[in-house]
C-alpha positions as MATLAB code, in Angstrom:
seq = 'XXXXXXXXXXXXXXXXXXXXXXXXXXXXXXXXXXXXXXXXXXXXXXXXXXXXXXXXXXXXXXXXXXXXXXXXXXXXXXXXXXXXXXXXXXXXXXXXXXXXXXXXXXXXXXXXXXXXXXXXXXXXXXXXXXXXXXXXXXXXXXXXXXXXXXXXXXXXXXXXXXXXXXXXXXXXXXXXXXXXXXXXXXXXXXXXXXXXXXXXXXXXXXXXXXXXXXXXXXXXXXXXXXXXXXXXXXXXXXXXXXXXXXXXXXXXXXXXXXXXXXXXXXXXXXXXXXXXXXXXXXXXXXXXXXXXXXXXXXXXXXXXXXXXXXXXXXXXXXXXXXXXXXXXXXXXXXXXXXXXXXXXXXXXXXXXXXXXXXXXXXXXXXXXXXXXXXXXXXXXXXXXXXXXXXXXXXXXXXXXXXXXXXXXXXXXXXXXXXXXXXXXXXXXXXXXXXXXXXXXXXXXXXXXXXXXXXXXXXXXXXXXXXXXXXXXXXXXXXXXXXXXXXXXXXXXXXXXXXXXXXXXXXXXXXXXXXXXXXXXXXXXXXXXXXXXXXXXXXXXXXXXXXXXXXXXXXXXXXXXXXXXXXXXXXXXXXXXXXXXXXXXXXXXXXXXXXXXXXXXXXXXXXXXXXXXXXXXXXXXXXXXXXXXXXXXXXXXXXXXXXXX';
ca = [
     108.919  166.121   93.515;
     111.532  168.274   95.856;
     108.898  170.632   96.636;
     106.371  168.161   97.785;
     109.609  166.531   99.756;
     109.829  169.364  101.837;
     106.882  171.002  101.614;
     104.630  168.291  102.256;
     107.063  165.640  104.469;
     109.283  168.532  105.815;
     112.599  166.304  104.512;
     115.381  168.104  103.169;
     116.264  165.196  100.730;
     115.901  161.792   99.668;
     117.471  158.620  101.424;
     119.160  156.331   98.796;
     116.618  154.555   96.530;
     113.592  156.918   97.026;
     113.773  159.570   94.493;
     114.816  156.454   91.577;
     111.884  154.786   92.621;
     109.423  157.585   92.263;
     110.732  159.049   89.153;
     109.899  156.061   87.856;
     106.142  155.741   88.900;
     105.654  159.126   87.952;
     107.148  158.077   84.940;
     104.126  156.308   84.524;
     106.015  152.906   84.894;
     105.445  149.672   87.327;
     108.400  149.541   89.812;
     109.854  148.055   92.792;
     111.490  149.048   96.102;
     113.427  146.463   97.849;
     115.058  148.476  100.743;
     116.122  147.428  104.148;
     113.496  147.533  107.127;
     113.299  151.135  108.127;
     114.786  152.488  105.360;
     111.809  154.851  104.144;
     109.574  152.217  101.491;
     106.619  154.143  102.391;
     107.647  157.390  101.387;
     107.763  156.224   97.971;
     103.981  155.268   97.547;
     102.693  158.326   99.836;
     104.856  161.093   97.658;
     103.904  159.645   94.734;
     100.192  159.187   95.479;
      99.897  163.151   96.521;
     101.163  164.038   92.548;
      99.172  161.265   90.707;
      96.048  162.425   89.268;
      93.755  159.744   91.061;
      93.371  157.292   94.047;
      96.422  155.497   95.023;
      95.301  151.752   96.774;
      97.506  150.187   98.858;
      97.204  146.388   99.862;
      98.735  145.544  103.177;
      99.170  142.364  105.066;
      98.592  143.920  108.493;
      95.965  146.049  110.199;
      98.950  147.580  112.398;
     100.812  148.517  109.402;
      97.264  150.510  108.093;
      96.892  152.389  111.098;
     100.417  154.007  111.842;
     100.636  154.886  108.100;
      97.461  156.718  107.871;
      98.067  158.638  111.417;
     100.932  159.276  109.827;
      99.341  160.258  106.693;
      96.838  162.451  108.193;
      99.194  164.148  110.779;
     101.130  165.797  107.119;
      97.594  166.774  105.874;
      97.264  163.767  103.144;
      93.497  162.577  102.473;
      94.059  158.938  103.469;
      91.727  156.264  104.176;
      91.306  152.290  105.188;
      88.415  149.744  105.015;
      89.165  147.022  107.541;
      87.260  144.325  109.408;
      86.538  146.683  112.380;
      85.101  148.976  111.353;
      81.574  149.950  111.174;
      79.306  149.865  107.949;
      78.840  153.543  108.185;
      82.522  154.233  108.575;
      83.249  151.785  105.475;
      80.751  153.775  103.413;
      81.623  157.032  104.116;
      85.339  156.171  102.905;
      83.823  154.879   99.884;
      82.151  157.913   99.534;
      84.703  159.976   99.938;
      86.997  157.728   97.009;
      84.055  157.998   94.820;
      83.863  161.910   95.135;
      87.759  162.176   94.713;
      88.517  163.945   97.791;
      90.879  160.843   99.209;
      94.414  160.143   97.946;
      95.191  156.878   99.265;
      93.387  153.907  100.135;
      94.508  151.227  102.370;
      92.809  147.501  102.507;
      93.602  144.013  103.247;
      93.796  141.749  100.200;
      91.050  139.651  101.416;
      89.244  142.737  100.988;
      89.238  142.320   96.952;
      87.503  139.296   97.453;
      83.672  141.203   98.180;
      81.514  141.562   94.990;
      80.434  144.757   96.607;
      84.246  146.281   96.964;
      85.054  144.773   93.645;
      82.440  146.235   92.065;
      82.906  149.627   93.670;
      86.467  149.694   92.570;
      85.427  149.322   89.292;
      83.493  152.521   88.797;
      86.387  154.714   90.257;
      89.840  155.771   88.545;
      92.780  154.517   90.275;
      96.682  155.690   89.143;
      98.404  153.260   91.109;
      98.005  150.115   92.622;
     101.102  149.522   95.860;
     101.747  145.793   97.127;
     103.320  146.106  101.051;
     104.855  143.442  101.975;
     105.103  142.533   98.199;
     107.081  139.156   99.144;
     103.763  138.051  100.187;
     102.749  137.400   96.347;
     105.956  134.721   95.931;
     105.763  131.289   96.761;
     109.554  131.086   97.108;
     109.074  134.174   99.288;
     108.226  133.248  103.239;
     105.137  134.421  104.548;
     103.393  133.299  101.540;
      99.904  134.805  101.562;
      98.163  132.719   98.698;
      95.780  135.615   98.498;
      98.413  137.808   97.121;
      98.900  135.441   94.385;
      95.577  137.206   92.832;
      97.153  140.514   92.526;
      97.886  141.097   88.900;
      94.602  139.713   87.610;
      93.379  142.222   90.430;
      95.175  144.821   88.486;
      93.767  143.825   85.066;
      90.441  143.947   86.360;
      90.201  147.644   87.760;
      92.187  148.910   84.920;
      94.871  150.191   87.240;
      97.917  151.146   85.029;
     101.116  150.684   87.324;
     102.159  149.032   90.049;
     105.017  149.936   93.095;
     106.225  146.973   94.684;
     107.337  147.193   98.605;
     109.480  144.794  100.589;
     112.390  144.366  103.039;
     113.059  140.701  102.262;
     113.283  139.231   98.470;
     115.960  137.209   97.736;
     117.084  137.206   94.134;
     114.414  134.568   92.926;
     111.527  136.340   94.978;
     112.674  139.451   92.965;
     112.532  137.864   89.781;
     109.138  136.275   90.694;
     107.676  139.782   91.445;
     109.000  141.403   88.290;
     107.540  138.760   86.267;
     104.414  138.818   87.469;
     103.579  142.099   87.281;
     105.568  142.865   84.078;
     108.290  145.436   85.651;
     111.292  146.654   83.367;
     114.696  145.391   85.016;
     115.961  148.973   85.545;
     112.521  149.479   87.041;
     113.590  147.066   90.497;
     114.902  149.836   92.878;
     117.482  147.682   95.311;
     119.825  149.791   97.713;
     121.668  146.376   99.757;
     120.727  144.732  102.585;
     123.878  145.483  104.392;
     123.385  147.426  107.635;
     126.533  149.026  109.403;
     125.071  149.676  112.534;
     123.885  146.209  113.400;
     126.550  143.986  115.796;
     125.889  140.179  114.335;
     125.997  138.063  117.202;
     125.607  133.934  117.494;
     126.463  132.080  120.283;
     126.637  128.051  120.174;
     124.256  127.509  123.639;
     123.067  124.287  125.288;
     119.601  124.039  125.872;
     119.846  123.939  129.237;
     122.028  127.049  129.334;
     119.834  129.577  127.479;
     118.014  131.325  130.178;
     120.977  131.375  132.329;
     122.825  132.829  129.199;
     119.678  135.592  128.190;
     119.754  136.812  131.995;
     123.022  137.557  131.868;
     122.667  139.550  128.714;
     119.658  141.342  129.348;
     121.586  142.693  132.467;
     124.157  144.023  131.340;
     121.899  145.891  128.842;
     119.736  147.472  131.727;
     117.949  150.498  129.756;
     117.859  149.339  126.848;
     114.874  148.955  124.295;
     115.079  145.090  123.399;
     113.117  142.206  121.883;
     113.642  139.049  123.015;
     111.735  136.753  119.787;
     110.787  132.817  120.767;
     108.900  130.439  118.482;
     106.043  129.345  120.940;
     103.471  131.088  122.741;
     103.802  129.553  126.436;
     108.062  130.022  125.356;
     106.785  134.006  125.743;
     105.155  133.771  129.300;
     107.657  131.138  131.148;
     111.042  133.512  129.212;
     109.034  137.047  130.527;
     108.651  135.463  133.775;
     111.796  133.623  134.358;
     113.318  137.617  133.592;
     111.028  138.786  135.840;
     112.121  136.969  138.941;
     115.942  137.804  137.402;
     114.829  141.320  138.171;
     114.412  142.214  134.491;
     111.425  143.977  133.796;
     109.965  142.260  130.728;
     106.497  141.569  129.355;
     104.991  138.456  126.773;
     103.731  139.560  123.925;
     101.533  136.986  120.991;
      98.827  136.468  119.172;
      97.139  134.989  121.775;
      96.543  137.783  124.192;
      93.362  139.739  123.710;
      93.647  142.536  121.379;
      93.549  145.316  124.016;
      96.130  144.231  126.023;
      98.686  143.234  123.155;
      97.581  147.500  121.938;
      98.667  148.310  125.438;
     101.609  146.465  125.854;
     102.758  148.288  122.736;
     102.070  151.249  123.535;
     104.033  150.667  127.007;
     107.201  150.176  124.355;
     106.860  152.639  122.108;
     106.416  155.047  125.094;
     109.475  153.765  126.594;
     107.412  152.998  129.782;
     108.311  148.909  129.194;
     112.059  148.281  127.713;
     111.718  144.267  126.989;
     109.199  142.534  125.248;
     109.355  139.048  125.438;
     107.508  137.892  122.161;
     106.192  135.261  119.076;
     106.821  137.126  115.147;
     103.288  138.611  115.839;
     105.293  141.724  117.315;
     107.260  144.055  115.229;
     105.395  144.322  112.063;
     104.743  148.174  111.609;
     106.650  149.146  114.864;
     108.036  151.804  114.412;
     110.498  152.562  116.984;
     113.785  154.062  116.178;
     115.696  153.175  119.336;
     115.620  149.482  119.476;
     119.358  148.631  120.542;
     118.993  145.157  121.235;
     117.557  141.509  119.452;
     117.942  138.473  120.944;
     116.432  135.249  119.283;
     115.939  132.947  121.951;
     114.821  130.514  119.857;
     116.234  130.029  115.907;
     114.069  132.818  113.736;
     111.832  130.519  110.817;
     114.154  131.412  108.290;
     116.782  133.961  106.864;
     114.189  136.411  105.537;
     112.269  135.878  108.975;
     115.950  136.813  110.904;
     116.579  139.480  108.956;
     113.326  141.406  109.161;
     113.410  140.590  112.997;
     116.913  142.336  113.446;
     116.059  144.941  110.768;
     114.022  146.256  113.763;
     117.032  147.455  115.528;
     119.040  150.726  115.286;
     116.710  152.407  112.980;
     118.518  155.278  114.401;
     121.336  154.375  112.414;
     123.305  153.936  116.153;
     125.066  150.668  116.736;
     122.633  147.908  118.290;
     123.350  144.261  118.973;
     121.401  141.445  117.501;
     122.093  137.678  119.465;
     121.016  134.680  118.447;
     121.413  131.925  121.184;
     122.098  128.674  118.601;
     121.157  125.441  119.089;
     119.597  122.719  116.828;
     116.950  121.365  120.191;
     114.561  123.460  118.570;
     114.684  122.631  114.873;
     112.098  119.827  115.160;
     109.561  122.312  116.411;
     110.348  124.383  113.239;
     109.834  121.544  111.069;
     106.840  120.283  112.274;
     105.303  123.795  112.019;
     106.169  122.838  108.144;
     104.868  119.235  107.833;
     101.820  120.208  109.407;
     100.513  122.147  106.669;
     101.010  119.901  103.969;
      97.260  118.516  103.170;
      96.631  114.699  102.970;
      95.837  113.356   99.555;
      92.247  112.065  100.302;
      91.536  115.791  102.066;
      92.254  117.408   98.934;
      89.733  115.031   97.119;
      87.063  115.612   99.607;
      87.383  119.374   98.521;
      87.687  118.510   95.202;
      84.377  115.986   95.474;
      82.406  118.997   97.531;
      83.355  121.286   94.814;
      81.523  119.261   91.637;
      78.681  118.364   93.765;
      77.798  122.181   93.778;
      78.904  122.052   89.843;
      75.092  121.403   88.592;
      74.115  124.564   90.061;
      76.915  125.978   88.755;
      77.288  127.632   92.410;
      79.600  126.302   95.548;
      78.449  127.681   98.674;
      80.921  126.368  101.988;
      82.057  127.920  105.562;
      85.247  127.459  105.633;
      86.186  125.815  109.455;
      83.394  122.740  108.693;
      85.245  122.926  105.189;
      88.589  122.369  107.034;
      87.146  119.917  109.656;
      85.677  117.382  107.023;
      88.770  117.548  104.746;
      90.718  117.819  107.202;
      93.074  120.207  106.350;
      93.818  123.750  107.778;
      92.852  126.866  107.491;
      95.689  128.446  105.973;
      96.572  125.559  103.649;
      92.746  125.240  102.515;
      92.941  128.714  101.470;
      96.027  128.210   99.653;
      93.763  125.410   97.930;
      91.193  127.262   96.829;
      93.637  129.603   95.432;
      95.259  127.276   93.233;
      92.040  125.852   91.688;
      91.083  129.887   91.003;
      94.513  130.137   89.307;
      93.567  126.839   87.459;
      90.178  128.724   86.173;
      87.602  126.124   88.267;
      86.340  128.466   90.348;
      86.062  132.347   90.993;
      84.825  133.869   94.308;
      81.587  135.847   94.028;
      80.785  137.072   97.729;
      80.536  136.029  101.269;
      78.256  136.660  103.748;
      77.380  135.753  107.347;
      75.181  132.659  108.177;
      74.170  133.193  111.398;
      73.456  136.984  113.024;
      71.875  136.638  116.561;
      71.901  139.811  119.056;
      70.753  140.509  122.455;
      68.432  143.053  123.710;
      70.118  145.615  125.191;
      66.303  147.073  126.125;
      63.230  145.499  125.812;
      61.871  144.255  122.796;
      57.992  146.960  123.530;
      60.802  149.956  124.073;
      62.671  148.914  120.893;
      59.600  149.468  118.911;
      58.029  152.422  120.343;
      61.257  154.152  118.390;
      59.488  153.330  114.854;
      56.855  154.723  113.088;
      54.641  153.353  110.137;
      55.961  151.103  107.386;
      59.471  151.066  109.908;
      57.764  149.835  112.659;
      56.008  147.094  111.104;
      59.679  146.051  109.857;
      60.885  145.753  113.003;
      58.092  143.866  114.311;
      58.927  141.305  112.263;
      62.320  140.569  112.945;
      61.076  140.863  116.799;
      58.569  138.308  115.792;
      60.712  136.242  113.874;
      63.941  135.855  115.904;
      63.456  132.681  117.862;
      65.095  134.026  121.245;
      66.775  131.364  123.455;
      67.234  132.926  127.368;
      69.590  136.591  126.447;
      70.114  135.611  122.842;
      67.377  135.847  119.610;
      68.342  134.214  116.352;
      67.949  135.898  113.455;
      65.545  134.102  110.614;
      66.230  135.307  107.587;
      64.316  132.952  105.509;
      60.906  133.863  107.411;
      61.239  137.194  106.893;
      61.501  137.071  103.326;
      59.367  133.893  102.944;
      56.372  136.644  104.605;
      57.023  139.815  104.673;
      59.496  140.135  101.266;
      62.619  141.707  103.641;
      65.542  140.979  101.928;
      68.473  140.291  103.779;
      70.364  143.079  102.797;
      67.808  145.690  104.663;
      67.773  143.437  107.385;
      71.354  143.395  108.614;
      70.922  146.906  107.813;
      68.669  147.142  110.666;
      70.704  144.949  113.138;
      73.762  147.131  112.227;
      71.906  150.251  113.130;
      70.245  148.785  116.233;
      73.350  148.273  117.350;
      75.089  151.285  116.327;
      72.164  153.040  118.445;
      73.125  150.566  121.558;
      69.830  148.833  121.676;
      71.110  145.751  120.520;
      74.165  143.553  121.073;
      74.618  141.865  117.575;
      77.310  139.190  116.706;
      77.506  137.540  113.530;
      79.292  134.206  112.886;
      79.990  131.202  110.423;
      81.068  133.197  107.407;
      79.853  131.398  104.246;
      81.734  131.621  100.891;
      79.939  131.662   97.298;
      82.028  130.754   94.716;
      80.842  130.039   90.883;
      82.057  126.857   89.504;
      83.290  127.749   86.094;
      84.168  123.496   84.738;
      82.227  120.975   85.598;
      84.116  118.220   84.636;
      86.956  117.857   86.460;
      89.150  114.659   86.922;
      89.804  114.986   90.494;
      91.887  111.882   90.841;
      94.527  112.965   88.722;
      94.220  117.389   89.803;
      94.127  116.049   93.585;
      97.275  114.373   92.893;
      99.056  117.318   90.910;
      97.519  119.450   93.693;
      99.269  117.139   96.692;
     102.357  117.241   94.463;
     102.750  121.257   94.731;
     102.133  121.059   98.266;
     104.571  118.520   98.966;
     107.029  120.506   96.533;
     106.348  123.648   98.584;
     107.303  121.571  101.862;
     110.803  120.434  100.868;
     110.899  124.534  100.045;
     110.294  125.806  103.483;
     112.703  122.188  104.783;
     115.483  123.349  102.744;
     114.950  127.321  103.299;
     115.320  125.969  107.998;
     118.629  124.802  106.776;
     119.837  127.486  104.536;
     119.295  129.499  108.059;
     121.193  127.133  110.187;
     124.023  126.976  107.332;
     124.133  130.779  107.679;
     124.855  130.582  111.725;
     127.832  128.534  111.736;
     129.280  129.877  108.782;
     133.054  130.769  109.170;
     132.709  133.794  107.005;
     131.523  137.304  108.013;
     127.786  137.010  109.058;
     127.135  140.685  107.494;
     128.904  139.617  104.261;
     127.178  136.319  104.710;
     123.404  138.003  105.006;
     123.639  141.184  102.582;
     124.796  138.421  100.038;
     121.825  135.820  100.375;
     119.359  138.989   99.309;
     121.635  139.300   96.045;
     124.090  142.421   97.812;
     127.370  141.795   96.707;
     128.628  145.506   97.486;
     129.089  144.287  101.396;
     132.140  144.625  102.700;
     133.844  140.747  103.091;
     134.585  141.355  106.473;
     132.097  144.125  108.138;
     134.616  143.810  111.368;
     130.985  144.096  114.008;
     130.158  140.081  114.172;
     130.506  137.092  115.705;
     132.712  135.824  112.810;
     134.981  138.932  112.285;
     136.029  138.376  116.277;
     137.267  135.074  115.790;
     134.182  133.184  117.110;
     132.881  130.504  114.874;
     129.476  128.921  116.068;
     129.523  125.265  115.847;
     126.011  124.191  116.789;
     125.961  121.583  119.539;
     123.688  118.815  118.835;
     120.225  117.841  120.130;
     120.918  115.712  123.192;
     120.978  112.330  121.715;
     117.387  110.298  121.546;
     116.555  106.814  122.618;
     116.305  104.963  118.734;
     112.753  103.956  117.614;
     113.271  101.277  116.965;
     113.278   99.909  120.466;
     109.808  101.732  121.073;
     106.694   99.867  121.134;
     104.313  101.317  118.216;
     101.544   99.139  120.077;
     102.113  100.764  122.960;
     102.366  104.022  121.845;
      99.648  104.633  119.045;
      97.337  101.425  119.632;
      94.507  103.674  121.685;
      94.993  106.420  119.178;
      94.267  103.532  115.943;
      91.179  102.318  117.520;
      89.648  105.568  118.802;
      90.186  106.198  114.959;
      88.769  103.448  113.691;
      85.857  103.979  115.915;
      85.300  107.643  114.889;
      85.828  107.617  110.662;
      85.649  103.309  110.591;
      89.383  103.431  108.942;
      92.782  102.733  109.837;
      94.605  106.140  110.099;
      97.326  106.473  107.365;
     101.151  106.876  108.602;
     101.100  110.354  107.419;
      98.308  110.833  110.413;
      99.837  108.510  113.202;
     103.136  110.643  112.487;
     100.900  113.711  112.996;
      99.596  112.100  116.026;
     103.151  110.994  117.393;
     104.854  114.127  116.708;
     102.038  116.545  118.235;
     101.066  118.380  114.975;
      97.920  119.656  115.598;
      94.908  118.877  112.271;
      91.363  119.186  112.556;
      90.466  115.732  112.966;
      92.574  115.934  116.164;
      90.115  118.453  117.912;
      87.211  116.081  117.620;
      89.168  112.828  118.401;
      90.189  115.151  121.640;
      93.893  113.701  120.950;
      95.510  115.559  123.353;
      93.600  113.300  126.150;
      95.234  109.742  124.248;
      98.585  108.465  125.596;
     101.343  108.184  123.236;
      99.854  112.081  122.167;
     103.189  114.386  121.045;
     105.510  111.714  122.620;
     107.729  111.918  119.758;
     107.752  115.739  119.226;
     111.519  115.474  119.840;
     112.263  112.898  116.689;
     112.527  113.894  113.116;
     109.614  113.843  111.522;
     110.424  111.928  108.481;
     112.331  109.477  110.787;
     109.214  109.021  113.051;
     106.700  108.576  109.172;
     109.117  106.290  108.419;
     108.931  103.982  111.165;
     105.212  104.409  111.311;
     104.636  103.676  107.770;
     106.840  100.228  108.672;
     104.629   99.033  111.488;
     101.352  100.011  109.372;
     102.271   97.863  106.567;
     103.508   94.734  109.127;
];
């Protein structure tokens, strides 16, 4: 284990936690490895995975996390692989190949990844020693970031025979921890913790009106001129006006989200971890797998989601180990916003029927075939919540997923269709003659008809995406595939989904007064009048903090009491009439009922749904005019005025 260390790594010696944590998996035990962000998790699965007999898969959340772990990988000589969404079919299959033959060490994959027949079944034919869960938080829905996905994992395990497990994560508190250990069976002694508290990190939070923020972040940001910082806001357009408003401060800063196109957010990146671009201005879509040591400076403009969500955001400062200052600029305007992001995922009763009534009319066939955004518009419920569905009734035993496959593949000639064929010879040729002859072609685009093709000339569909992908590959062909369809069996037919779509709106609603309570537990934290570090360290179960760490807000005397939202006109001297009565017809008009209060709050408090795309909402007066009210203030005078 030292040898490989040093020989393989080129580190002297472990960091605390690392060397308990791999004894134990090459023990042949399950563990875990709860250490602080930056603190050397990885190292655990990657040493272990070069002295275990067979292939080592690793499930990660994040493509970004994949990628600088296997450069990193294959810059110390380690036989590392990833199958991911982008990638071509070749490039998938040759990693596949090169898992079967035993040359690779490590695989990487999403966990929606497990969900293909094909990679399930694949999986199955090869040894594996160890199965690693980043991001293992993920699997615990007491955890935040919840992926419901995760929740899969041990029957996963079961199912590909893997033997152990090794748990990764920055963030569990002590019921998360529990959570993971029981689910995947891991011995108490087994749960590798080395305390949250870091030295190096200056706790700051400053009590700041609204309408003092920028003026307040300007004035920090310069007198921190060099510095590598991230400045972290809740909202996307919150990212472009902040980055600007610095900007014209004469503080070079850039926005960085989710909603940028993927090669600028790369390049805006790689600007910061070149040291070319010092401030990012950005949503929690930056930071995950950045690894950048010299990060001296955090400042939440907005409050973070949650304690876990703070602590992982400042965790990405002074990775160095040098002293770096993390600000929060306090206020309650924004809670609201934070809520809402909350009470919009909580599916309505009657959407969670209309899955449950879609579900049993597939039941005769014993197959349930669905894409998943007309799935989401019809029930109206989201994406991420209808997947969280679907997860629950697999966990319940109604359903397992079999495969999924693209509805729709249509590509453009990139030459013309004579020139395409003059390429093929024979029995090939004749092939693609058909699919020329077969794909309806509308102005630049043909559509491809699958059901033709095998209907007359027995191609099954399998060869013929083939075909596309290598047309494509070969640039004769611009292909894009869309409307992914999802085959699931249906293993009970006789459900009673009155009485499961009401335990199934219960856990939901359960889960909401969760994430409520977990917003408050954060804002609790901020105006505490004991030592923030002490504070923090012992929320994730660290007692060994010192009481008073003598580098926060706290420890220099400065208590944060939270000024108040600015006071709000009450409702009840608005006029519901006024404010929802175009919104209730249009309604009316469009699904011929009245909406319930639950939607009309939705409506009122700007909480975008499904059904709000096609009733183009955003257009209706009285649209987000209460986005500033507490929700269950503003459902409780709706559901008044609705029943008057």
């Amino acid at each position: 284990m030292h040898n490989t260390l040093e020989q393989v790594f080129g580190y002297p010696q472990f960091r605390p936690g690392q060397e308990k944590a791999i004894s134990a998996v090459l023990a042949g035990r399950s563990a875990a490895a709860i250490f602080p962000t930056g603190s050397g998790k990885s190292l655990c699965y990657q040493l272990s995975a070069v002295l275990l007999p067979h292939l080592t898969l690793v499930v990660s959340p994040l493509l970004a996390l994949m990628q600088d772990q296997l450069e990193f990988l294959q810059r110390h000589g380690i036989a590392a692989g990833s199958i991911d969404s982008v990638q071509s079919r070749d490039d998938a299959s040759d990693v596949m190949a090169r898992a079967r033959s035993g040359e690779l060490k490590i695989l990487m994959v999403s966990v929606e990844r497990l969900k293909n027949e094909r990679f399930r079944n694949f999986l199955q034919q090869i040894p594996i020693s160890l199965l690693v869960v980043d991001e293992a938080h993920c699997i615990s829905e007491w955890g935040h970031n919840f992926r419901p996905d995760y929740l899969k994992l041990p029957d996963y395990q079961r199912q590909f025979n893997i033997p152990q497990v090794l748990l990764l994560t920055a963030t569990a508190t002590p019921k998360v921890i529990a959570d993971m250990q029981a689910k995947f069976a891991i011995a108490p002694e087994d749960v590798v913790t080395t305390g949250f508290y870091r030295p190096n990190l200056n706790l700051w939070v400053e009590p700041v009106r609204g309408q003092d923020k920028r003026r307040r972040l300007v004035e920090w940001m310069g007198q921190r001129p060099d510095q590598p910082g991230i400045v972290y806001v809740t909202l996307q357009k919150t990212a472009e006006h902040i980055a600007e408003h610095l900007q014209r401060n004469g503080i070079q800063a850039e926005a960085y989200h989710a909603g940028l196109p993927h090669d600028q957010r790369e390049a805006i990146q790689k600007r910061f971890m070149g040291g070319q671009s010092n401030c990012i201005v950005a949503t929690i879509a930056f930071g995950m797998g950045i690894d950048k040591s010299d990060i001296r400076n955090v400042v939440h403009f907005d409050l973070p989601k949650s304690i876990e969500n703070y602590s992982q955001e400042i965790g990405r400062a002074g990775r160095d180990g040098q002293p770096s200052d993390c600000l929060v600029l306090a206020n309650r305007d924004s809670l609201n916003v934070l809520e809402n992001f909350v009470y919009g995922d909580t599916p309505e009763l009657d959407g969670i029927r209309h899955v449950l009534d879609e579900l049993q009319a597939g039941a005769p066939e014993g197959q349930w075939e669905f894409l998943l955004g007309p799935l989401a518009d019809q029930s109206n419920i989201r994406q991420l919540p209808l997947k969280t569905l679907l997860v629950q009734l697999e966990l319940r035993g109604l359903i397992a997923p079999r495969y999924a496959y693209y509805a729709e593949y249509r590509f453009k000639y990139l030459e013309e269709p004579e020139a395409l064929l003059t390429r093929f010879e024979g029995e090939r040729r004749d092939f693609v003659a058909a699919i020329i002859q077969t794909s309806k072609r509308a102005r630049a685009w043909a559509t491809v008809n699958f059901d033709l093709l095998y209907e007359h000339y027995q191609a099954p569909r399998e060869r013929v995406v083939k075909a596309l992908d290598y047309f494509q590959e070969k640039g004769l062909v611009e292909l894009e595939s869309k409307q992914m369809t999802e085959v699931y069996s249906v293993l009970q037919r006789n459900i009673d989904s009155i009485a499961l779509s009401q335990e199934l709106h219960g856990y939901f609603t359960r889960h909401e007064h969760t994430e409520i309570a977990r917003i408050h537990a954060m804002l609790d934290l901020f105006s505490t009048d004991r030592c923030l570090g002490y504070r923090l360290a012992g929320y994730f179960g660290d007692h060994d903090a010192p009481r008073q760490c003598g580098h926060c807000s706290v420890c220099h005397g400065q208590v944060a009491r939270l000024p108040e939202p600015p006071a709000l006109p009450p409702l009840v001297d608005k006029n519901f009439e006024a404010l929802c009565g175009e919104f209730i017809h249009r309604h009316e008009q469009h699904t011929g009922q009245v909406p319930s209060a639950e939607r009309v709050t939705r409506f009122l408090c700007g909480i975008s749904v499904p059904l709000f795309t096609k009733l183009k909402v955003r257009a209706i007066a009285g649209y987000a005019v209460l986005e500033d009210y507490p929700y269950a203030q503003v459902r409780a005078w709706a559901e008044k005025h609705l029943v008057g």
